[in-house]
N, C-alpha and C positions, 0 to 999 in steps of 0.2 A: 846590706839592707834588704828586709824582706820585702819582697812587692807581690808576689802571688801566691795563691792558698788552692792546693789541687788535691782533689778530693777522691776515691775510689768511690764506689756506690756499694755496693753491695755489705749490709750489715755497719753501713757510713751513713748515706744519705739515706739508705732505703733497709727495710727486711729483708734477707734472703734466707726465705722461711721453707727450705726446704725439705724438712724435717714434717717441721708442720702441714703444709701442702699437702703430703702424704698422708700423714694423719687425717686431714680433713677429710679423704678419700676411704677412709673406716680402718686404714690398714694398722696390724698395732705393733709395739717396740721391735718384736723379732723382724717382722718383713720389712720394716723399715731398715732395719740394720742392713739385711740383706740387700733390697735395695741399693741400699747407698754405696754396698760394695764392687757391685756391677754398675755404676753411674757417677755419683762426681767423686769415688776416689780412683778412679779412674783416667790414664791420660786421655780418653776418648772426651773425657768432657772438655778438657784444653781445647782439645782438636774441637770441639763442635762453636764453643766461643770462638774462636780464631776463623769458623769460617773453613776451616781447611777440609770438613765434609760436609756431606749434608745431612737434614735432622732426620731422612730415613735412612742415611748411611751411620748416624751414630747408633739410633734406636735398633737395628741389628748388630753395630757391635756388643752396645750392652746384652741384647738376646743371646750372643753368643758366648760371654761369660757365664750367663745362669739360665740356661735354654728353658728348665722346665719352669719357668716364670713369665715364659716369652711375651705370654699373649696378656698377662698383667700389664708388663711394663710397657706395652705398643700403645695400650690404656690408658695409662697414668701418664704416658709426656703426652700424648694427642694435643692437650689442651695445657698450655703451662701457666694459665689466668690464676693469680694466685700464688705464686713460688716468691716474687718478687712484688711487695708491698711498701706504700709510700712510710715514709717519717715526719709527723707535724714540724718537729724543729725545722727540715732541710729548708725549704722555704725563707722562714724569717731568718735564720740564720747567713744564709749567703747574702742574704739583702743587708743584713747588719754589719757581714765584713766589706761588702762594697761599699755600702756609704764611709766606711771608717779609711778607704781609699786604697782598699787592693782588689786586686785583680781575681776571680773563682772561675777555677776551669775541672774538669773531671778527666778522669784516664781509669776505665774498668773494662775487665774481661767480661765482656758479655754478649749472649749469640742474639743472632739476628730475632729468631725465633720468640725467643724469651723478650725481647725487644717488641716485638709487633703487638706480642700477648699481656704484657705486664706494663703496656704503654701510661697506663694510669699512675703508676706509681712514679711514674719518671716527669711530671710537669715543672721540677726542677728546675732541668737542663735548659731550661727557656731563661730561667733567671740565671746564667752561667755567662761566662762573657768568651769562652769558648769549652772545649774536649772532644773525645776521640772511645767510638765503644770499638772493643778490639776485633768485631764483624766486621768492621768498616776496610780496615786495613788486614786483615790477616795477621795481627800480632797479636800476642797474649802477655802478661807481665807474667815472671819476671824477664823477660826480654830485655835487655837493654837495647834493643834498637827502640822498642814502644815507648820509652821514654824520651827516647830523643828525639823521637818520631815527632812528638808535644812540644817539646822546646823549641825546633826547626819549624814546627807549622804557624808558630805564634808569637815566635823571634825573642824567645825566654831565658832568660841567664839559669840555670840550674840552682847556683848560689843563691838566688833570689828567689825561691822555691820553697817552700815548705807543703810537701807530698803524707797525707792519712793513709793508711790503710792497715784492716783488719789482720792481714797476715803478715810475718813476719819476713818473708822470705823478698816481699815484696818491696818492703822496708828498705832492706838489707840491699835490696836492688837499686832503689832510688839514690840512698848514698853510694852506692858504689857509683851513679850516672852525677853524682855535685848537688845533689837534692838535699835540703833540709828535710830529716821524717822522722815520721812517730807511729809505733804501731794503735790504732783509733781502738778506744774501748769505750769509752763515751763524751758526748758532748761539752761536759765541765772540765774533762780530763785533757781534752784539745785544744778548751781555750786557756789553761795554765800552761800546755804546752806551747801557745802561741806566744802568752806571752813572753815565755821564759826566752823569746827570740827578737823580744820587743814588740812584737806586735798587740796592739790594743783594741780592742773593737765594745 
């Protein structure tokens, strides 16, 4: 029996426009590309969500991928207001599966930084009945200790779990920790998902 619905944030609850971000910054398709290959396809971005450096120790890793762009990109993270934007649904949505009487909690890799900066998009988390951003703890998914990490902190059967999230790997992780999952692509698509688990809202 399903009893709680755990959410990722990023491109779930919220935009993670980081693509856009940059654009908005004037930069166009090339240096974007570029970008992104010295920054989140990078393990340094793991490391900077988990906590495990700091955001001037990541913003010289990535300088030191693509040195002659250094003083760009010291620019472009300074301020991260923007990267990470609200979703009208998130709101009504978790209020609709509460009243219909389960449980919404969140589990997202995301750094503290982006946290402090992007605070606007996250009012959420207040309509949550709990979660865990992987700053907090020094985990990042797919970890499976981060999952369990959630279940131990709020005394959760796994099986009674149904885990969103945009990537697949993550997915792939949740089941492997007893987790009911679906990779999230949109909102209508979630709640067919849900129900096809019984759950109604």
């Amino acid at each position: 029996m399903i009893k709680n619905i755990v959410f990722d944030i990023g491109n779930v609850l919220t935009d993670f426009r980081y693509r856009g971000f940059l654009a908005d910054k004037g930069l166009d398709e090339a240096m974007i590309d570029r970008i992104e290959k010295c920054t989140v396809d990078t393990p340094y971005w793991h490391e900077f969500d988990r906590c495990a450096i700091s955001y001037d120790e990541v913003v010289e890793n990535f300088v030191s991928l693509d040195p002659e762009i250094g003083d760009l990109l010291r620019t472009v993270f300074a301020d991260l207001h923007g990267m990470v934007t609200g979703r009208d649904y998130a709101i009504p949505w978790i209020e609709k599966i509460k009243a219909a009487g389960y449980k919404v909690y969140y589990l997202s890799n995301f750094s503290e930084k982006a946290y402090n900066e992007c605070r606007d998009a996250l009012e959420f988390d207040k309509h949550c009945d709990g979660g865990i951003y992987s700053f907090t703890e020094r985990l990042v998914k797919p970890d499976h200790a981060f999952f369990k990490l959630l279940l131990d902190r709020y005394g959760l059967e796994a099986s009674e779990c149904v885990f969103f999230d945009d990537t697949e790997k993550n997915v792939k992780a949740a089941i492997e920790c007893g987790f009911n999952s679906f990779v999230f692509t949109d909102q209508g698509k979630a709640n067919e998902d849900l129900e096809s688990l019984g759950v109604k809202i």
